[in-house]
TITOR-614626 format. One line per 8 residues: their letters; for each residue x, y, z of N, C-alpha, C. Coordinates in steps of 0.1 Angstrom, whole numbers, padded with zeros to 4 digits. Example, Ala and Ser with C-alpha at 12.3 -4.5 7.8 and 13.67 -1.06 7.14 Angstrom:
REM TITOR-614626
AS = 0132/-0057/0078/0123/-0045/0078/0132/-0033/0078  0128/-0022/0071/0137/-0011/0071/0129/0000/0079
This chain:
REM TITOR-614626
XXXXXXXX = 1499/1992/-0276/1510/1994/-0284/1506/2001/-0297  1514/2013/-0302/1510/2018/-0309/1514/2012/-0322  1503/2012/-0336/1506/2007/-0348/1513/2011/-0352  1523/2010/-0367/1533/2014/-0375/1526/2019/-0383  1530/2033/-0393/1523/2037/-0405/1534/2035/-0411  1529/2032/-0422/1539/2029/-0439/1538/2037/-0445  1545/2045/-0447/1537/2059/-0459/1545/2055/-0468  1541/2054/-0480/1546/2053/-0494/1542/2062/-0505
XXXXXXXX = 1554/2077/-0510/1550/2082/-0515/1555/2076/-0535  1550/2079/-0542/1550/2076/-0556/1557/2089/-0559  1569/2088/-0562/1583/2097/-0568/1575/2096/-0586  1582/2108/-0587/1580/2114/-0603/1590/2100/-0611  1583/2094/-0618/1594/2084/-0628/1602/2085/-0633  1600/2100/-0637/1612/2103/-0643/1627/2105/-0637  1626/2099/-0623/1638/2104/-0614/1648/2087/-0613  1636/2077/-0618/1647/2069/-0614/1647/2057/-0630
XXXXXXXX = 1630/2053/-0637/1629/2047/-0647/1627/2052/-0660  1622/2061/-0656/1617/2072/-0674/1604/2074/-0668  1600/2082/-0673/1584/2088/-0673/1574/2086/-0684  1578/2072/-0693/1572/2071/-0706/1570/2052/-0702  1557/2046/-0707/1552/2042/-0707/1548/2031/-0723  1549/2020/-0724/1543/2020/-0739/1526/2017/-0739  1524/2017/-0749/1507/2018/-0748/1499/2010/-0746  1504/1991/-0753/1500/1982/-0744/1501/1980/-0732
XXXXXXXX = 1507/1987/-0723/1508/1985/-0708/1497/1987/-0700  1494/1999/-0710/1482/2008/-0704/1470/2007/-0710  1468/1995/-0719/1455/2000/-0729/1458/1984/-0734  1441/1982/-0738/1438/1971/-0745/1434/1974/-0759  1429/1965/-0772/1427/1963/-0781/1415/1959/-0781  1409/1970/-0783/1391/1961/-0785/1389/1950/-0791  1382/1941/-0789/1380/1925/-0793/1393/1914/-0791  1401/1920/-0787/1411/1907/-0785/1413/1908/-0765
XXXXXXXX = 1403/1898/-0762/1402/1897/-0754/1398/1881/-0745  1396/1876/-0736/1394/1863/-0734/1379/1863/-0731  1377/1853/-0729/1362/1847/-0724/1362/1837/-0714  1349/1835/-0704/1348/1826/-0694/1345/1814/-0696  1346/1803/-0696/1341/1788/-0697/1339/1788/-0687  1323/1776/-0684/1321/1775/-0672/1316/1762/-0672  1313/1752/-0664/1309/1732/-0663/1308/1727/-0655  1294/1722/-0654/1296/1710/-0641/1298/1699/-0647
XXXXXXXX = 1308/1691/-0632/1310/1677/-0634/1310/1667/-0621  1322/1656/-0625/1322/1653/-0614/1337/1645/-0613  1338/1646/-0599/1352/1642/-0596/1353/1628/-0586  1361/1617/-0594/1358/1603/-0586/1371/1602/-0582  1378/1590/-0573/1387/1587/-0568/1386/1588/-0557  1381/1598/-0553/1383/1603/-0533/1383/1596/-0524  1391/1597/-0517/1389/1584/-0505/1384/1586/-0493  1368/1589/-0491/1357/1590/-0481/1357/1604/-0486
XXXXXXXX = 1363/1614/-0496/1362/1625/-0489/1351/1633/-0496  1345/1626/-0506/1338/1631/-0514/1325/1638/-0506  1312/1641/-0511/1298/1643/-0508/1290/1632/-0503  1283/1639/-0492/1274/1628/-0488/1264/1625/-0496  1257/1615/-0487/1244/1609/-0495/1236/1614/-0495  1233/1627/-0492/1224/1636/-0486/1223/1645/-0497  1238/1644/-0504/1238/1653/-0517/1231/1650/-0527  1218/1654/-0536/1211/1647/-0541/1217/1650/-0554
XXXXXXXX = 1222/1657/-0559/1226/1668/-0573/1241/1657/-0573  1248/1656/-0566/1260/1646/-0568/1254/1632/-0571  1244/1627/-0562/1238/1614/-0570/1231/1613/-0582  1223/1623/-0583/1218/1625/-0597/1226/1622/-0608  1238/1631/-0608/1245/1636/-0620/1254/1621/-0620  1259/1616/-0611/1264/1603/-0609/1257/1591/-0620  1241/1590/-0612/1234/1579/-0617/1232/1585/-0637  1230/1597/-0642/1224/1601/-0650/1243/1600/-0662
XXXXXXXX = 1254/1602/-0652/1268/1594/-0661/1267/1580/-0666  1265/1575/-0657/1266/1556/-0654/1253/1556/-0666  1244/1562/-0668/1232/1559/-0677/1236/1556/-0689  1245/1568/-0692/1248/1571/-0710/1261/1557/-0715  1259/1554/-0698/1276/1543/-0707/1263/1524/-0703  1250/1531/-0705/1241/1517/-0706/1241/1512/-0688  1243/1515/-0680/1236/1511/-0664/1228/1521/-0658  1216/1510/-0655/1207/1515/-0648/1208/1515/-0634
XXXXXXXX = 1205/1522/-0628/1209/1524/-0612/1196/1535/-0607  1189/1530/-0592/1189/1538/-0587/1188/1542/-0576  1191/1560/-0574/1199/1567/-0570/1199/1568/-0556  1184/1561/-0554/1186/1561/-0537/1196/1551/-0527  1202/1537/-0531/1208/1532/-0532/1223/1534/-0536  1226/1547/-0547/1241/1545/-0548/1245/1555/-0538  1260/1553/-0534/1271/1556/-0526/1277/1567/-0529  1282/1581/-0524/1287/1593/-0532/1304/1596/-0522
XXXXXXXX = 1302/1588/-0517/1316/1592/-0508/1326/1591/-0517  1332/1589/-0525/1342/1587/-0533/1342/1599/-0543  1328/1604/-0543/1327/1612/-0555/1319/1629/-0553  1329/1636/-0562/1324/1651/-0553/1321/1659/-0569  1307/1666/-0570/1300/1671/-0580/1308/1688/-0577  1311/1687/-0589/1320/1701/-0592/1319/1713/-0598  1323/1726/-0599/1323/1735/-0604/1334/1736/-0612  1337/1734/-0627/1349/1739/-0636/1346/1751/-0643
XXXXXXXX = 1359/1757/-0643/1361/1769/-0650/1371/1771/-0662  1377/1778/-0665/1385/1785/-0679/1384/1795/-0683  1395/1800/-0692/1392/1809/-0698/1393/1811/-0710  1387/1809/-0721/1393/1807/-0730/1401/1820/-0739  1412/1818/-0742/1419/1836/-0747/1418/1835/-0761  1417/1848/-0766/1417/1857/-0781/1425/1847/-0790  1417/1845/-0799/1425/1833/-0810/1430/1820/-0807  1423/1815/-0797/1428/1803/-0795/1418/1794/-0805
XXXXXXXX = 1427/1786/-0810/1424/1776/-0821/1419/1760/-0817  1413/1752/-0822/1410/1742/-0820/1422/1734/-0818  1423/1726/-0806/1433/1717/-0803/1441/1725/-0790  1443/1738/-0785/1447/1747/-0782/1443/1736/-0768  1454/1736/-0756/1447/1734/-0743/1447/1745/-0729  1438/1744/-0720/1440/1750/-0713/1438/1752/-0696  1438/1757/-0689/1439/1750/-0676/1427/1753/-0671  1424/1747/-0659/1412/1743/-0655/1413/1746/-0642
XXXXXXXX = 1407/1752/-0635/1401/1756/-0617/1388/1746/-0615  1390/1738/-0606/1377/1728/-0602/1376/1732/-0586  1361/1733/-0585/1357/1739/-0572/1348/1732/-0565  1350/1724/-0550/1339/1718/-0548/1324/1724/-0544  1314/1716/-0557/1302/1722/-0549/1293/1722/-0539  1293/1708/-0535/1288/1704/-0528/1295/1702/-0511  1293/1693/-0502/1299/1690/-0490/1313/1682/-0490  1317/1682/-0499/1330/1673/-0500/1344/1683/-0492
XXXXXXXX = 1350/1674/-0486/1360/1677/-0480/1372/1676/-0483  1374/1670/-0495/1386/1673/-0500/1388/1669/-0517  1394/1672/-0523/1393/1665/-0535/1405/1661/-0538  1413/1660/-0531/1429/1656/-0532/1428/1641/-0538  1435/1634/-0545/1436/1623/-0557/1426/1619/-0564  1416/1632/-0563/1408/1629/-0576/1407/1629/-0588  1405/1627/-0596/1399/1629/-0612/1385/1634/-0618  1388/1643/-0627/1378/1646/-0633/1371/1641/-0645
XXXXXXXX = 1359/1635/-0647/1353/1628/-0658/1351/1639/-0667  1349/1635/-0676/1347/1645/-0692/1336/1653/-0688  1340/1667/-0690/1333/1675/-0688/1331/1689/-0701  1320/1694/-0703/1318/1703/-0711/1321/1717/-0706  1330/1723/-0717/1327/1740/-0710/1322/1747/-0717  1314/1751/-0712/1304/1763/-0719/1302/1773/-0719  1299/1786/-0728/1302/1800/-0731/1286/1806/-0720  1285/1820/-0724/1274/1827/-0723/1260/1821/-0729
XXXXXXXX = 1263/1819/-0742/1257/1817/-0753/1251/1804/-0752  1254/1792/-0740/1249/1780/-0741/1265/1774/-0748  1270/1777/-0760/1281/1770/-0764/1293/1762/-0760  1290/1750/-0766/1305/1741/-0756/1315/1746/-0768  1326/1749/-0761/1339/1756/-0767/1349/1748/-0759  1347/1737/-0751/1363/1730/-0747/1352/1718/-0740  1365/1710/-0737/1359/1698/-0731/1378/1697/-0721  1371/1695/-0707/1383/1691/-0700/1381/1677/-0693
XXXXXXXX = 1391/1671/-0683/1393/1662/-0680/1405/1658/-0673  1409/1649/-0663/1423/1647/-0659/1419/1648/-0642  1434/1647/-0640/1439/1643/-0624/1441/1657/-0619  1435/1658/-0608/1436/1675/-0601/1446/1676/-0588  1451/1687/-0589/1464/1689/-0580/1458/1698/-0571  1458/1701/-0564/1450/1706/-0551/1461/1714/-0543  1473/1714/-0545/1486/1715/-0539/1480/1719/-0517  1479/1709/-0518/1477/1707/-0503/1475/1696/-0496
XXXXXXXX = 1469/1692/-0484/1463/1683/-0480/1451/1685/-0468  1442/1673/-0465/1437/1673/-0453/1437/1661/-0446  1440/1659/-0437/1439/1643/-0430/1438/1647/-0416  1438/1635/-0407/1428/1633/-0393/1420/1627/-0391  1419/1623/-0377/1407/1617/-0376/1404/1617/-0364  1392/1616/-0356/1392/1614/-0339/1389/1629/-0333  1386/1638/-0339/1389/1650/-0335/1400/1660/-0338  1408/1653/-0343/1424/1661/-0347/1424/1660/-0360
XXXXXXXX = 1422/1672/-0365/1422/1674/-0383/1433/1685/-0386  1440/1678/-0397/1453/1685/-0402/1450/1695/-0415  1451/1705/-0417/1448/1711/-0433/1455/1724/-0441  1461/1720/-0451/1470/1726/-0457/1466/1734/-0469  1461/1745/-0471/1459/1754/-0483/1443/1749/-0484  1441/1751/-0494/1426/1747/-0496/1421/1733/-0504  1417/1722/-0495/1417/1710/-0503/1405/1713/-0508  1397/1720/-0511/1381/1715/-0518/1382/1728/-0534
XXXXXXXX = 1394/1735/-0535/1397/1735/-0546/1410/1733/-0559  1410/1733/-0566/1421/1727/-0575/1425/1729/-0585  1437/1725/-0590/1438/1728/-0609/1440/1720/-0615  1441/1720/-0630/1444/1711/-0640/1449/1714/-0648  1464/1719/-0649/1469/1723/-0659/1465/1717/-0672  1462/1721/-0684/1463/1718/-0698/1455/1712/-0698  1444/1710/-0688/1436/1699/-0687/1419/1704/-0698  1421/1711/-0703/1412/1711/-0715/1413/1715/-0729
XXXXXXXX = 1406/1709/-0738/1408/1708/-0752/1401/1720/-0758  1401/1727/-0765/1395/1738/-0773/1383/1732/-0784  1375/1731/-0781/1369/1728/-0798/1359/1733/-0805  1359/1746/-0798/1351/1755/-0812/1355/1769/-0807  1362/1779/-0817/1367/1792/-0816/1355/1801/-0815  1364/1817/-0811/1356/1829/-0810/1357/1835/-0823  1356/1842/-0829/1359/1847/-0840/1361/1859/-0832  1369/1866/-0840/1378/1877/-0834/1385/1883/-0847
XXXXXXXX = 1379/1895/-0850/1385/1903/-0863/1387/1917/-0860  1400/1917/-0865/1412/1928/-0862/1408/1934/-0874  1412/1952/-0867/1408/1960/-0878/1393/1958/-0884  1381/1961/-0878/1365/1961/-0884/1368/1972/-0889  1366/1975/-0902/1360/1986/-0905/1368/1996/-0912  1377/1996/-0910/1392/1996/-0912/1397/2009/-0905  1399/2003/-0888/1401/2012/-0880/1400/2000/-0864  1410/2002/-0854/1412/1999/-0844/1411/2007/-0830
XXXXXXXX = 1406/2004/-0824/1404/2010/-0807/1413/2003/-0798  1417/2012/-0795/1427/2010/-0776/1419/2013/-0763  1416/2005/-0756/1408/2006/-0743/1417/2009/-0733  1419/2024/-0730/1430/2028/-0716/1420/2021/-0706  1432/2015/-0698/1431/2011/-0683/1421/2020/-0674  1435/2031/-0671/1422/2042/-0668/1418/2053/-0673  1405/2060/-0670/1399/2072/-0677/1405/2084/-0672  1417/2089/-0682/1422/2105/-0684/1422/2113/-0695
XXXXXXXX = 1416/2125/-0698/1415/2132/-0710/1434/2135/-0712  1439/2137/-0703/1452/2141/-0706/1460/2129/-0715  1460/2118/-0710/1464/2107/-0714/1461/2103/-0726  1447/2104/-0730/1445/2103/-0743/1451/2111/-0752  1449/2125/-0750/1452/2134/-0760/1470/2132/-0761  1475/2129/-0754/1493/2124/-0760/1490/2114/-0767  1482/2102/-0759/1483/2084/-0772/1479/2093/-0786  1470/2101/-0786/1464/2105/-0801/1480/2111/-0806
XXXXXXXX = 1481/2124/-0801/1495/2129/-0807/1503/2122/-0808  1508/2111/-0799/1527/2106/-0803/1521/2094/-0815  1506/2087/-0819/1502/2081/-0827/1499/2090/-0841  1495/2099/-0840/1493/2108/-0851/1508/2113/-0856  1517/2114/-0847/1534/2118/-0847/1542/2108/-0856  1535/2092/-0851/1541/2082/-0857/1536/2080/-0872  1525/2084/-0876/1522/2074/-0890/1521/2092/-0898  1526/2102/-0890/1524/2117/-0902/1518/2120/-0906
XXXXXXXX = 1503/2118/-0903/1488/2123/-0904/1480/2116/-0889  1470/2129/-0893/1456/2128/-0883/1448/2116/-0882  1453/2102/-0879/1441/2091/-0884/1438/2087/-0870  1448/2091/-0858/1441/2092/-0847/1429/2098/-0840  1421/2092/-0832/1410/2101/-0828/1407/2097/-0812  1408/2106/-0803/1407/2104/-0786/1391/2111/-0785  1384/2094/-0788/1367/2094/-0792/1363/2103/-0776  1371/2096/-0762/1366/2098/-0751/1381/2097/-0741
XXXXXXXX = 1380/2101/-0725/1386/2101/-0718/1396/2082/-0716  1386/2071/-0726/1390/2059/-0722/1395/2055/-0737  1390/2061/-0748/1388/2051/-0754/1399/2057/-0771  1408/2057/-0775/1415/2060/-0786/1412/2049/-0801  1407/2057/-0811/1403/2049/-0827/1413/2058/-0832  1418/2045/-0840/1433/2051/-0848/1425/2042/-0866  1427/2044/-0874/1422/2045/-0886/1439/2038/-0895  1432/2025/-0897/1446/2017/-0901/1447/2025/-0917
XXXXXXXX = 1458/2027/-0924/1461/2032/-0933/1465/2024/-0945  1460/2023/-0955/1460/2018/-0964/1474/2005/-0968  1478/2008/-0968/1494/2002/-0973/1494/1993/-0960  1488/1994/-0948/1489/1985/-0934/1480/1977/-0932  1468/1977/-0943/1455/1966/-0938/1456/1957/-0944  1467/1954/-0952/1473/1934/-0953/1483/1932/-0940  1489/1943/-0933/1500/1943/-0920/1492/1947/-0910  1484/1942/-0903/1475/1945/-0889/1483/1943/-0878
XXXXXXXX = 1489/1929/-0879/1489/1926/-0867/1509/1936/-0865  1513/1937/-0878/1525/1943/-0874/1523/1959/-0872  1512/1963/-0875/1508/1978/-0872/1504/1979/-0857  1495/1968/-0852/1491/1971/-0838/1501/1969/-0830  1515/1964/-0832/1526/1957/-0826/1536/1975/-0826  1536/1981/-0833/1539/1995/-0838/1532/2006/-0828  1523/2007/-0826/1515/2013/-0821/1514/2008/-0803  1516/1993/-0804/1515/1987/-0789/1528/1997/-0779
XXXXXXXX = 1536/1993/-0792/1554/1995/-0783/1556/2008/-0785  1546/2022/-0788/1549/2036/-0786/1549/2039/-0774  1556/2051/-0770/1556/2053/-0754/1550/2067/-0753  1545/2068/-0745/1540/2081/-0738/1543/2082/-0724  1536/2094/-0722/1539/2097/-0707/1523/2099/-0699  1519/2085/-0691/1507/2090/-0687/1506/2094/-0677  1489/2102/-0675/1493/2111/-0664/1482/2107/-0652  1479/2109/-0644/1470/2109/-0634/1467/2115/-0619
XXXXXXXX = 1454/2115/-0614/1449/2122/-0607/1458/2120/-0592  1455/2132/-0586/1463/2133/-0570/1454/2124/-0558  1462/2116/-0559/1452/2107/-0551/1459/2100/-0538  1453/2099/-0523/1462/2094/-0513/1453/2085/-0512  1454/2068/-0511/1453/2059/-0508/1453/2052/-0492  1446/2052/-0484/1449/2047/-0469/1440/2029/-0466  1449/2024/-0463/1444/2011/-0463/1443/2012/-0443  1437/2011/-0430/1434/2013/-0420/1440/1996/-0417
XXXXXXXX = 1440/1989/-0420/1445/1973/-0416/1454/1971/-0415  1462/1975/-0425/1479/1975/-0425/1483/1989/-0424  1475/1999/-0421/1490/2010/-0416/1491/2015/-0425  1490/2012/-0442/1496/2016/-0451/1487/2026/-0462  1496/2036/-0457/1496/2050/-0473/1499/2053/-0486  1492/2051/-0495/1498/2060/-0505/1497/2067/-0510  1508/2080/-0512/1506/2090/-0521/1510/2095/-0535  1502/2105/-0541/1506/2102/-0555/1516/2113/-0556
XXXXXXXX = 1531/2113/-0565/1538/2129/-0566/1527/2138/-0572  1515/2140/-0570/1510/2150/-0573/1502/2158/-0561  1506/2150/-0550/1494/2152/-0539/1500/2166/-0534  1493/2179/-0530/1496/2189/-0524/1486/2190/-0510  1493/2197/-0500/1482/2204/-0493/1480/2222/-0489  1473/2228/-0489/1472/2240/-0485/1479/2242/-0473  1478/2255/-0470/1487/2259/-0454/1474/2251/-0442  1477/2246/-0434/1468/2244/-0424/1475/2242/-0409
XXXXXXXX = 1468/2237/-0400/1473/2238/-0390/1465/2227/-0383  1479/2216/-0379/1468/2204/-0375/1472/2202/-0354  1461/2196/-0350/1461/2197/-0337/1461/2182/-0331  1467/2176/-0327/1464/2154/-0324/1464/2160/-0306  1455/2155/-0301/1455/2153/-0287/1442/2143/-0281  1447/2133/-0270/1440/2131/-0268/1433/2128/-0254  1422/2126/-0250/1416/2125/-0233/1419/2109/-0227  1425/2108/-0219/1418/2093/-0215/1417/2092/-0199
XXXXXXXX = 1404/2083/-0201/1400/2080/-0187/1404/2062/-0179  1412/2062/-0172/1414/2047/-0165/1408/2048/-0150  1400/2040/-0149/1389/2030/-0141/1397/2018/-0139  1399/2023/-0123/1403/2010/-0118/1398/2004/-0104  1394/1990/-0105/1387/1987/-0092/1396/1973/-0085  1395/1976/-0070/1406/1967/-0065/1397/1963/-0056  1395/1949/-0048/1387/1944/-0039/1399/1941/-0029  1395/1940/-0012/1404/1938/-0001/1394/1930/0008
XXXXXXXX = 1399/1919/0015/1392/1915/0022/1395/1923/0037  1386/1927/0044/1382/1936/0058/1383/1927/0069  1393/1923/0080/1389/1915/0091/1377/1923/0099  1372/1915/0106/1364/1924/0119/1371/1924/0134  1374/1937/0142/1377/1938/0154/1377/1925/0158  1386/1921/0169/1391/1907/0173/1383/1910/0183  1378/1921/0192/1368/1921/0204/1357/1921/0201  1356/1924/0185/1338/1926/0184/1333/1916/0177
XXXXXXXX = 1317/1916/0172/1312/1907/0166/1310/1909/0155  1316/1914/0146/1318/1918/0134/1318/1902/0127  1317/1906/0110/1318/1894/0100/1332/1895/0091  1333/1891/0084/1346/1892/0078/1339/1898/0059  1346/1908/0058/1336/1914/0046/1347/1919/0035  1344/1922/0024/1349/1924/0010/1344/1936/0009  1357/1943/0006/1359/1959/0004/1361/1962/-0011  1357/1973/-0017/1363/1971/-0034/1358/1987/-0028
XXXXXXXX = 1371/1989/-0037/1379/2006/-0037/1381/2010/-0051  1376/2016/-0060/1376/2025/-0068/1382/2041/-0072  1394/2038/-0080/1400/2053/-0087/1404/2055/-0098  1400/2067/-0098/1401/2069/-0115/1409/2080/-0117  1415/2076/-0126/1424/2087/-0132/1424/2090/-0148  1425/2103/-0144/1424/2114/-0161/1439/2117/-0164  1437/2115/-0180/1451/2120/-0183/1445/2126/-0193  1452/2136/-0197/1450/2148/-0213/1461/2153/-0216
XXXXXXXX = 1470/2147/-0222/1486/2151/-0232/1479/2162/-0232  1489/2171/-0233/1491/2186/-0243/1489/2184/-0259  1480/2190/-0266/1477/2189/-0274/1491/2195/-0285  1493/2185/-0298/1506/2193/-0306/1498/2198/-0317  1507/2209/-0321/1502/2222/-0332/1510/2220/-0343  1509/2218/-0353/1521/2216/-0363/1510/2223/-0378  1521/2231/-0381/1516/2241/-0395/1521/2237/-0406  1513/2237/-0413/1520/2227/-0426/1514/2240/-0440
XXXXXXXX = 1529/2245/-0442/1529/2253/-0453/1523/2250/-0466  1518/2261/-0475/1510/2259/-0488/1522/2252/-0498  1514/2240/-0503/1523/2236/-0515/1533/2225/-0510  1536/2219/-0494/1542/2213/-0493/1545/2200/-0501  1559/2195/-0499/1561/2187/-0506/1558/2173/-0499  1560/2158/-0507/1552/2149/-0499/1564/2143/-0486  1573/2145/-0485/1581/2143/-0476/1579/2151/-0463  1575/2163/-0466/1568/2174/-0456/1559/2163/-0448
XXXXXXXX = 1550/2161/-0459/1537/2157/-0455/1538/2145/-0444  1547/2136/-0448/1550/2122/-0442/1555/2126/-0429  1568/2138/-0427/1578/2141/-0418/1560/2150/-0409  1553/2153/-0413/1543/2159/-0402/1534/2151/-0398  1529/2142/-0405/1521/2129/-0398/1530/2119/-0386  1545/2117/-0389/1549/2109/-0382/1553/2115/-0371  1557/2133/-0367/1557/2134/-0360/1544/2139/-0351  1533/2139/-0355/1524/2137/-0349/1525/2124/-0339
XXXXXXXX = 1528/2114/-0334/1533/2100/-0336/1514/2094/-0342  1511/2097/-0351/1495/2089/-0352/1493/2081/-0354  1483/2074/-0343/1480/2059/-0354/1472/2058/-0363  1468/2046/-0373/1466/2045/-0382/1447/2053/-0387  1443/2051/-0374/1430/2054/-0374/1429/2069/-0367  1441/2073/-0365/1441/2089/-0357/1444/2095/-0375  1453/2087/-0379/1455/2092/-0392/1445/2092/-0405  1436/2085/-0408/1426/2085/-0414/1416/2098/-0409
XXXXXXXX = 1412/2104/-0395/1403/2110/-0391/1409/2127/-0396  1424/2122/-0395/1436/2136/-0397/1436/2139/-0411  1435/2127/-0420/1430/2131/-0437/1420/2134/-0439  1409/2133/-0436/1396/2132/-0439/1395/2147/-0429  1398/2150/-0418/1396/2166/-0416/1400/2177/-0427  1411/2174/-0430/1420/2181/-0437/1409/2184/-0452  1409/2173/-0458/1401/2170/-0468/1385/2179/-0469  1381/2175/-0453/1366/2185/-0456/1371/2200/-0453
XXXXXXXX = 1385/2206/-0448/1387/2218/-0447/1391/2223/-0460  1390/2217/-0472/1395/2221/-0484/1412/2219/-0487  1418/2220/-0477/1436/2218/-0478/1443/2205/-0487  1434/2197/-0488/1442/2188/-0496/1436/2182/-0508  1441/2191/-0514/1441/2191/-0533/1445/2179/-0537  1435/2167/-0534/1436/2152/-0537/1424/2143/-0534  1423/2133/-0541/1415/2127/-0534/1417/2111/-0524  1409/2111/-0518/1414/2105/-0505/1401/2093/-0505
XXX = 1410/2083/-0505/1405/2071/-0510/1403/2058/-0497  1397/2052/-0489/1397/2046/-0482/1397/2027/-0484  1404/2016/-0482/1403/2007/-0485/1404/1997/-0475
């Protein structure tokens, strides 16, 4: 059965939303940014489904809990099925203040099989730096299940990870200062000389002098102005919601798994002339059982008969004019009828013949 191709081409914006863009969409603010929290713990409640005893890092961290609250225990003796040694995560974002809470991804580390109605003991989260910056805790939602028994096991989404909404406390901030120096950077998404040079002009347009500067292809320093560095955060909010028009490279996208294309309105091809044909050989073998003459002394024997047959379509020719447009382009692939992987081989020819003024991206 032959695959489906999806072509999807990317129309000029300006035909259906605008072709202007604001500049936080596209661009970030140097230093206002989040950070990772990371912690191990541990998660009790489970019913059997925790880690085995085999897990030594879950007994440890177990017996080495039970220590600080005054019981001695040990570890070769205690039980871990109830309880599953974990991986927590976070993130902590730009200006979050003390008391600030936030959500939690718990991941099992070890052999545990599910963590569905567990809980999480107090746990530290900690920066790059060594620094505890949150402390989480609470009942984890797993949004799923696993049950079974005997050989028949049932399982829904993924029980061995989970979340915790709000389930951690903030308690030591990032420092994060707007305007160093007295001047601000926008980090574009992606790297275009074109793109920057408009953020600099329609920013240099807005405040009626030069205090913009497009340092690089990524990176725009705009120079806060006097009368605005007690008003930062209402200057960057000014500057956030300017719009431009960004631009970017001709690029066709082919994903081979799903079939699916994309092109940019900027994709061209040269005149060329493409050719899809292909050889196939079918090998077929049939066995018959042979009686032997009813007068003679023959055996009774197995016959296998072998034929093969060649097929070779007529090869199709299709010319595809300089400059075509991307509906050309789609209306000539599809009547090629190609599949998805006849079509990758058909870009990528094209591409090493020089014809297609784009680049061709595989995923």
């Amino acid at each position: 059965m032959r695959s489906n191709i999806l072509i999807i081409t990317m129309l000029s914006a300006s035909l259906a939303f605008g072709s202007q863009v604001r500049i936080k969409d596209i661009a970030e603010v140097e230093g206002v940014r989040s950070n990772p929290l990371m912690g191990f713990g541990l998660v009790v409640g489970l019913n059997g489904t925790g880690d085995k005893d085999q897990t030594r890092f879950t007994t440890q961290a177990l017996v080495n809990a039970l220590a600080k609250s005054g019981l001695s225990l040990d570890a070769a003796r205690v039980k871990v099925k109830n309880v599953a040694f974990v991986l927590v995560q976070a993130n902590l974002p730009a200006f979050a203040q003390n008391g600030s809470k936030l959500d939690l991804v718990v991941s099992s580390y070890g052999d545990a099989t599910s963590l569905q109605g567990g809980t999480l003991l107090w746990t530290e989260l900690k920066g790059l730096d060594g620094n505890t910056y949150a402390v989480g805790q609470g009942p984890i939602s797993i949004g799923g299940f696993s049950a079974g028994s005997g050989g028949s096991q049932v399982t829904q989404n993924h029980p061995t990870v989970g979340r915790i909404p709000n389930g951690a406390l903030v308690e030591r901030t990032v420092p994060a200062v707007l305007g160093l120096n007295g001047k601000v950077r926008f980090i574009f998404d992606n790297s275009d000389f074109t793109t920057l040079t408009r953020a600099r002009d329609a920013v240099n347009s807005l405040l009626g002098t030069d205090l913009a500067t497009a340092v690089n292809s990524r990176v725009l320093e705009v120079m806060i102005p006097p009368d605005w560095q007690s008003r930062k955060v209402e200057f960057l909010s000014n500057l956030g919601n300017l719009r431009i028009q960004p631009d970017r490279t001709a690029k066709v996208v082919i994903n081979e798994k799903t079939g699916t294309i994309i092109m940019g309105k900027d994709v061209q091809i040269g005149k060329v002339a493409i050719s899809h044909g292909s050889l196939t050989i079918l090998i077929q073998s049939t066995s018959r059982v042979v009686q032997p003459n009813p007068l003679g002394q023959g055996t009774t024997q197995n016959e296998t008969n072998v034929a093969t047959d060649v097929s070779q379509p007529t090869a199709r020719v299709v010319v595809a004019e300089e400059g075509v447009s991307l509906g050309t382009i789609a209306e000539t692939l599809n009547a090629l009828k190609v599949t998805p992987r006849d079509l990758i081989a058909i870009m990528q020819a094209i591409k090493e013949s020089g014809a297609l003024y784009a680049e061709l991206k595989l995923i």
